[in-house]
C-alpha positions as CSV (number, residue, x, y, z in Angstrom):
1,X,18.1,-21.5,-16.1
2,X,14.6,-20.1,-16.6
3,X,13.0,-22.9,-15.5
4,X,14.8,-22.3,-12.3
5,X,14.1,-18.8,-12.5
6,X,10.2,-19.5,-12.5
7,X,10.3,-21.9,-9.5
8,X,12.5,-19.1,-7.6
9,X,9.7,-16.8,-8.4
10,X,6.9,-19.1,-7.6
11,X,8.3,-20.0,-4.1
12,X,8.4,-16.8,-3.5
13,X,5.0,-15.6,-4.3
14,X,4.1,-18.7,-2.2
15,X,5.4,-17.6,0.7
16,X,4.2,-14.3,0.1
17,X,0.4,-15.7,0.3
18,X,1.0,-17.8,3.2
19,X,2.2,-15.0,5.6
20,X,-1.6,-13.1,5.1
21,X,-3.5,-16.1,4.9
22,X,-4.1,-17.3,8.6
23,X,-4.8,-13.2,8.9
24,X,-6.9,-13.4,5.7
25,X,-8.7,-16.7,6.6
26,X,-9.9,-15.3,10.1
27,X,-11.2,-11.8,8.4
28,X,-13.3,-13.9,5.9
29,X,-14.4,-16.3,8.5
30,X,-15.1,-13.5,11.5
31,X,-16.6,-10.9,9.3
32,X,-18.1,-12.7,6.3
33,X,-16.1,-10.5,3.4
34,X,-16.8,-12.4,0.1
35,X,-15.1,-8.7,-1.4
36,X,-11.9,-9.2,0.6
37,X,-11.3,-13.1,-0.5
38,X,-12.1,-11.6,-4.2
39,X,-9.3,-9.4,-3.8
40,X,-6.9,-11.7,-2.7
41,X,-7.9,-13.9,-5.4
42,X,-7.6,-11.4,-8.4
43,X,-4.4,-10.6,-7.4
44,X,-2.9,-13.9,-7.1
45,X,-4.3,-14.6,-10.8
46,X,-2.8,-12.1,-12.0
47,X,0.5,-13.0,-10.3
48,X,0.0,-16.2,-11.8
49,X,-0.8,-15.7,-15.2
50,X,2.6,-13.7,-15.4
51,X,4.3,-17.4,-15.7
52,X,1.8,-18.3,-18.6
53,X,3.3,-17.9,-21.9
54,X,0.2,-18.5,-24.1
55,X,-0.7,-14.6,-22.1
56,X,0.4,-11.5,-23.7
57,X,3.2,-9.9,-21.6
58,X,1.4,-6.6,-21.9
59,X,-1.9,-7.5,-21.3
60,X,-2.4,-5.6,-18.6
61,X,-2.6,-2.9,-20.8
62,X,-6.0,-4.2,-22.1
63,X,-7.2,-5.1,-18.9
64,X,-6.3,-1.3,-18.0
65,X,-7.9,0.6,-21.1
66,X,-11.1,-1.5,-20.4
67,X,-11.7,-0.2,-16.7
68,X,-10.5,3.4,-17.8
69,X,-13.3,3.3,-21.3
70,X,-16.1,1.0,-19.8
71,X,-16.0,0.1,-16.3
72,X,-15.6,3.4,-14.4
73,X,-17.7,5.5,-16.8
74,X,-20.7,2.6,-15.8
75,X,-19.7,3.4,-12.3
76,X,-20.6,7.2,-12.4
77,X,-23.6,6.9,-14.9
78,X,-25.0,4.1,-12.7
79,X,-24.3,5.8,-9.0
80,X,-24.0,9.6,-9.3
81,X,-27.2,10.1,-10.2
82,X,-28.6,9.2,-7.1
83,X,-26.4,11.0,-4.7
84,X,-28.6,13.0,-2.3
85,X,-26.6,16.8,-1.6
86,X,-26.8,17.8,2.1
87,X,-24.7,19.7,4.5
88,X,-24.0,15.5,5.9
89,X,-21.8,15.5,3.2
90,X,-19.3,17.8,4.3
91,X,-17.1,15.2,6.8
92,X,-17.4,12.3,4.3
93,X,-16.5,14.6,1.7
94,X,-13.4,16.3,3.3
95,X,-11.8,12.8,3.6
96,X,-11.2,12.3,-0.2
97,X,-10.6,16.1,-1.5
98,X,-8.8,17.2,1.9
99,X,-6.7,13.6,1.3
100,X,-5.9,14.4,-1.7
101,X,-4.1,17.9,-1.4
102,X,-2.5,16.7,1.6
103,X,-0.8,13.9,-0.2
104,X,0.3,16.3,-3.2
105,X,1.6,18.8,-0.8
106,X,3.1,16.1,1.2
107,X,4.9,14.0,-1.6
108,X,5.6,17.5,-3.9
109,X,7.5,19.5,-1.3
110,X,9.8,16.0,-0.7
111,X,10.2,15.1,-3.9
112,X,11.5,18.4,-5.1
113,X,13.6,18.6,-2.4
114,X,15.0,15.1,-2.9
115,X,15.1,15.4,-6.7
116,X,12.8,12.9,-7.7
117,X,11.2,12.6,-10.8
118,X,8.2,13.7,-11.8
119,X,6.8,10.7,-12.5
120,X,7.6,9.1,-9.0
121,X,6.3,12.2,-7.7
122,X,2.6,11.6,-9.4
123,X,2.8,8.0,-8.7
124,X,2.5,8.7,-5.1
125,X,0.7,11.6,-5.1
126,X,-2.0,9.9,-6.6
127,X,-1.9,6.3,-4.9
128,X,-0.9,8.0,-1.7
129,X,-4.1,10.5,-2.2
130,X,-7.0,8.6,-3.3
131,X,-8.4,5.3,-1.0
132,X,-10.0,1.9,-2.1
133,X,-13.0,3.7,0.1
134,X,-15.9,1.1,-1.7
135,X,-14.4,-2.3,-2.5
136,X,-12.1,-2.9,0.7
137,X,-14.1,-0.3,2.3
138,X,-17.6,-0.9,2.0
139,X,-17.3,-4.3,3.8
140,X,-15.2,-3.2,6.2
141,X,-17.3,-0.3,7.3
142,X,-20.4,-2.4,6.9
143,X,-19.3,-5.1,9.4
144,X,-17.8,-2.4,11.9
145,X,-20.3,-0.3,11.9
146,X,-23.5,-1.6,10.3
147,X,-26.0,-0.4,7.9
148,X,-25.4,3.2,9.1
149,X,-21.9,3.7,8.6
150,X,-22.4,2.2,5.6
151,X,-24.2,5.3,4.2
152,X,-21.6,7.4,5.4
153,X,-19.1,5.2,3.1
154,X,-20.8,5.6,0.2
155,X,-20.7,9.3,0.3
156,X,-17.0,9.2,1.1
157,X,-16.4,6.9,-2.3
158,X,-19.1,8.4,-4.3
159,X,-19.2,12.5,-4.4
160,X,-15.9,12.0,-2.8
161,X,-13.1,9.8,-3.4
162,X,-14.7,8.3,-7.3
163,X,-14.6,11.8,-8.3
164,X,-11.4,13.2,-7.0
165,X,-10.0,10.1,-9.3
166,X,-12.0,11.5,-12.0
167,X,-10.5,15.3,-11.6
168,X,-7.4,16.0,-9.6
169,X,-6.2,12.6,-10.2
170,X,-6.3,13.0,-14.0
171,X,-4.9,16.4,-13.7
172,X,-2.2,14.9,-11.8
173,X,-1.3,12.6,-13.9
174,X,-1.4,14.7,-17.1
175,X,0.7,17.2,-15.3
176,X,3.3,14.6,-14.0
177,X,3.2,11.9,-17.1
178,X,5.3,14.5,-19.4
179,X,7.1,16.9,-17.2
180,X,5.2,20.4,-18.3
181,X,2.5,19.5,-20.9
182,X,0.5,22.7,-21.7
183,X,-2.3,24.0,-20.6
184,X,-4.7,23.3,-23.3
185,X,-2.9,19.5,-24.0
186,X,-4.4,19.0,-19.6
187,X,-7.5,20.8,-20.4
188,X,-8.3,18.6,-23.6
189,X,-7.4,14.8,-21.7
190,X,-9.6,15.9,-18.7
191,X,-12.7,16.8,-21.5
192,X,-11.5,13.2,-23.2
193,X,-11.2,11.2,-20.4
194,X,-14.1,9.2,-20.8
195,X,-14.8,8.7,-17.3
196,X,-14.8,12.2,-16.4
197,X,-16.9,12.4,-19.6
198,X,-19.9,10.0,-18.0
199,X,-19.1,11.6,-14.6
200,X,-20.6,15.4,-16.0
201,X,-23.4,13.6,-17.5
202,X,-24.3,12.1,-14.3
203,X,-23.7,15.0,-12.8
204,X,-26.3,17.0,-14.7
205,X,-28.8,14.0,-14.4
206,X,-28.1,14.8,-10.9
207,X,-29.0,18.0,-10.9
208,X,-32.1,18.1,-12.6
209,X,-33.2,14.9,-10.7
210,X,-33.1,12.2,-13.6
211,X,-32.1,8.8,-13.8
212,X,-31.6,5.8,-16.4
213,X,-34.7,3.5,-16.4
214,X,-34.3,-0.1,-15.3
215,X,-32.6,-1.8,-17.9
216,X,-29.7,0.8,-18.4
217,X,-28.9,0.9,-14.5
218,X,-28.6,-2.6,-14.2
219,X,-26.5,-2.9,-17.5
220,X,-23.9,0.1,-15.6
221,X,-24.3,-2.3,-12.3
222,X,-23.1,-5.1,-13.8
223,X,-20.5,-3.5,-15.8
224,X,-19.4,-1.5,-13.2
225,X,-19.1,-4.5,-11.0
226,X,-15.9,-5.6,-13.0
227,X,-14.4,-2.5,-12.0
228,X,-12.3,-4.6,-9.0
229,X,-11.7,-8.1,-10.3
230,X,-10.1,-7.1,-13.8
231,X,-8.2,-4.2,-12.2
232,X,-7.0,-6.0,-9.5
233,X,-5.6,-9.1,-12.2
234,X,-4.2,-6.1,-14.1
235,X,-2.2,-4.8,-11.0
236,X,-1.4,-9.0,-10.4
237,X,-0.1,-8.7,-14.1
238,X,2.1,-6.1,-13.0
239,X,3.4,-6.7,-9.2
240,X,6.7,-7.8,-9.3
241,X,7.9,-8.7,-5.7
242,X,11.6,-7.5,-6.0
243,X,13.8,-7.7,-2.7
244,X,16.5,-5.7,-4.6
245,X,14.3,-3.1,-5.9
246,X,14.5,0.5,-6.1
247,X,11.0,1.1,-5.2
248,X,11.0,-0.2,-1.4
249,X,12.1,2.9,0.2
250,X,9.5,4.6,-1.8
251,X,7.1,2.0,-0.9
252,X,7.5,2.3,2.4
253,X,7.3,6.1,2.5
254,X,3.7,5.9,0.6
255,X,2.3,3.3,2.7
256,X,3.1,5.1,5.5
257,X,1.6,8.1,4.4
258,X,-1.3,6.2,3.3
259,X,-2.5,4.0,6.7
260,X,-0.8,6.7,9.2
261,X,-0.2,9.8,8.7
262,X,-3.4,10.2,6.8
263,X,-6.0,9.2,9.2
264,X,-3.8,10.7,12.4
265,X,-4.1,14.2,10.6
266,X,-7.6,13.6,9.9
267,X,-8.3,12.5,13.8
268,X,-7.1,15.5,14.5
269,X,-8.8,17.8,12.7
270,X,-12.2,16.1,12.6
271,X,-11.6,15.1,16.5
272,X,-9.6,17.7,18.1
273,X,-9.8,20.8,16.3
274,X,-13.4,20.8,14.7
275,X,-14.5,18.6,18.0
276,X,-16.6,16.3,15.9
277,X,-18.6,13.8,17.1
278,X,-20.6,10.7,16.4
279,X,-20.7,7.8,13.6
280,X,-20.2,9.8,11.0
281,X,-16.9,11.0,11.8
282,X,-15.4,8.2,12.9
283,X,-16.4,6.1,9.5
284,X,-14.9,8.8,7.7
285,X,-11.6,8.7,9.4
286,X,-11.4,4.9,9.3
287,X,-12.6,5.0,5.3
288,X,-9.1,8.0,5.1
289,X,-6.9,5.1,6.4
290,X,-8.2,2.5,3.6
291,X,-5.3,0.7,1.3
292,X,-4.6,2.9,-2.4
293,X,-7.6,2.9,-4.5
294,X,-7.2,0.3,-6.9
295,X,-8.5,2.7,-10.2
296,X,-6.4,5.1,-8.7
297,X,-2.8,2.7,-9.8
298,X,-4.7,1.4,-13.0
299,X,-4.5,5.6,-13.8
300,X,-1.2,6.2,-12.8
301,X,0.1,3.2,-14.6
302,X,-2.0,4.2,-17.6
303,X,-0.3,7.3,-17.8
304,X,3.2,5.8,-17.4
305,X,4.0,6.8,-13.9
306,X,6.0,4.1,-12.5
307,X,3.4,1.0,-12.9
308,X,5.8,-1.3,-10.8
309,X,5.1,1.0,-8.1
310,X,1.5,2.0,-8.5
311,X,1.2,-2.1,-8.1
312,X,3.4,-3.0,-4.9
313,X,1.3,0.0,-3.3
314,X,-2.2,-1.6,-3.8
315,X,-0.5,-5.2,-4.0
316,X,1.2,-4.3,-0.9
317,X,-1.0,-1.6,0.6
318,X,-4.3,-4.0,1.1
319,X,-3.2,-6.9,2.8
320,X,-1.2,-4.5,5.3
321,X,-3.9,-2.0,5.6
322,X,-6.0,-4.5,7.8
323,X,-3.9,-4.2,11.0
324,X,-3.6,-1.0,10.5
325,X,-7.4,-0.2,10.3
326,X,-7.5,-2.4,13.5
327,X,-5.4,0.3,15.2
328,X,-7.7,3.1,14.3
329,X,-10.7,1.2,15.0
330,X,-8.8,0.7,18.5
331,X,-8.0,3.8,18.9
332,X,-11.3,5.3,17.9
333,X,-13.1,3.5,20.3
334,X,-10.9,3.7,23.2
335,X,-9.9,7.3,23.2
């Protein structure tokens, strides 16, 4: 019966892989992305190692605790630091922070109304609200729009998108794990959250212009570059591709939110109502329609908000968010 079980399961997964890979195999081969054939990679490892028994069934959990108390806190110590502050940020910017309190209104006001609970409500608030803006992003910008746009990215993902994650998202999820914690029990897993932690220091580095030396930054570099392929084998660990499950319609909802609705409102403001022009605008709008951050599921599953969820949405969320960022490019360059 099991054994039967498995090869049901493995078919499936099979077939799963072969509907993205002509897609996948002509992205790679047109635009070069070593990142995006990484991604697709970890994932299926981690899909994988689900059917190996000599792996702990919760090892994910490991894999998650060492992004959340090594890898990300690299990130910031390694990066911040070196973020230039100009009135160019204020675009870029807008895309992660403005993203974010659209999703929480957005997924808030229906889940009340619906009666969902709290912790599907955080769940999409915070994969619906925060993008994979440097891993999926960074390539993809880089190859659409070159070395330029590429600037632009990393100030959406930096200042932007890394810290949101590292604030509101925390917040969010501290707010939503347990219903109505207090006050002071938020205030004290913000101040302990150790990326948040390296993220002041940074900050205050930033401010009064100092940096590592040599050594250090290339030891946060380097641990900050396993930020993608563990999480992404964590969320593997965890996707569980479920025709009959509950989470579909919710799925579908926060996808849609994600590679739509997001970037539409966002043409709209940037294009239409602020009449913004130029490179700058239209990276950041592309970079608001990016699949779920990846860091931003590894939080919300850390914090118990519906990890089966938090995993179909970046499982899910990247290989689907390719046609749509064709449509925006498209759309971008022909209206």
């Amino acid at each position: 019966m099991e054994t039967c079980h498995f090869l049901r399961n493995l078919s499936h997964y099979i077939l799963v892989s072969l509907f993205f890979l002509p897609f996948l195999c002509t992205i790679i081969f047109f635009f070069r992305m070593d990142n995006i054939l990484l991604v697709f990679l970890c994932l299926l490892m981690g899909l994988g190692m689900q059917r190996i028994a000599a792996f702990p069934k919760n090892g994910h959990l490991a894999l998650n605790q060492f992004v959340i108390y090594i890898a990300l806190p690299a990130l910031a110590l390694y990066y911040i630091p070196k973020v230039s502050i100009s009135t160019d940020l204020l675009y870029p910017l807008g895309i992660a922070w403005i993203g974010f309190m659209l999703s929480f209104v957005f997924f808030y006001s229906i889940g009340k109304k619906m009666g969902w609970p709290n912790r599907l409500i955080g769940c999409l608030v915070i994969t619906g609200g925060l993008g994979n803006t440097s891993f999926i992003g960074f390539p993809i910008i880089q190859a659409l729009y070159g070395e330029e746009g590429l600037k632009t990215a990393i100030i959406v993902d930096q200042p932007g998108t890394f810290v949101v994650m590292a604030t509101l998202g925390v917040i969010t999820a501290g707010i939503f794990a347990k219903g109505e914690p207090s006050r002071s029990e938020i205030i004290k897993k913000i101040l302990l959250f150790p990326p948040f932690i390296a993220f002041v220091i940074a900050c205050i580095m930033n401010v009064v212009q100092l940096d590592f030396n040599e050594h250090f930054q290339t030891v946060f570099q380097k641990l900050g570059a396993t930020v993608t392929p563990v999480a992404l084998v964590a969320v593997g660990l965890q996707l569980k591709i479920d025709k009959r499950s509950q989470h579909w319609k919710f799925l579908r909802l926060g996808l849609l939110f994600k590679l739509f609705i997001t970037p539409a409102i966002f043409l709209l403001l940037y294009k239409i109502i602020l009449g913004g022009k130029g490179m700058a605008v239209d990276v950041s709008i592309v970079e608001s329609g990016m699949a779920p951050m990846i860091t931003g599921a590894i939080l919300a599953s850390n914090y118990g908000l519906k990890p089966k969820l938090s995993s179909m949405m970046v499982g899910i969320g990247i290989p689907l968010s390719f046609i749509s960022l064709a449509f925006w490019y498209f759309i971008l360059n022909t209206f």
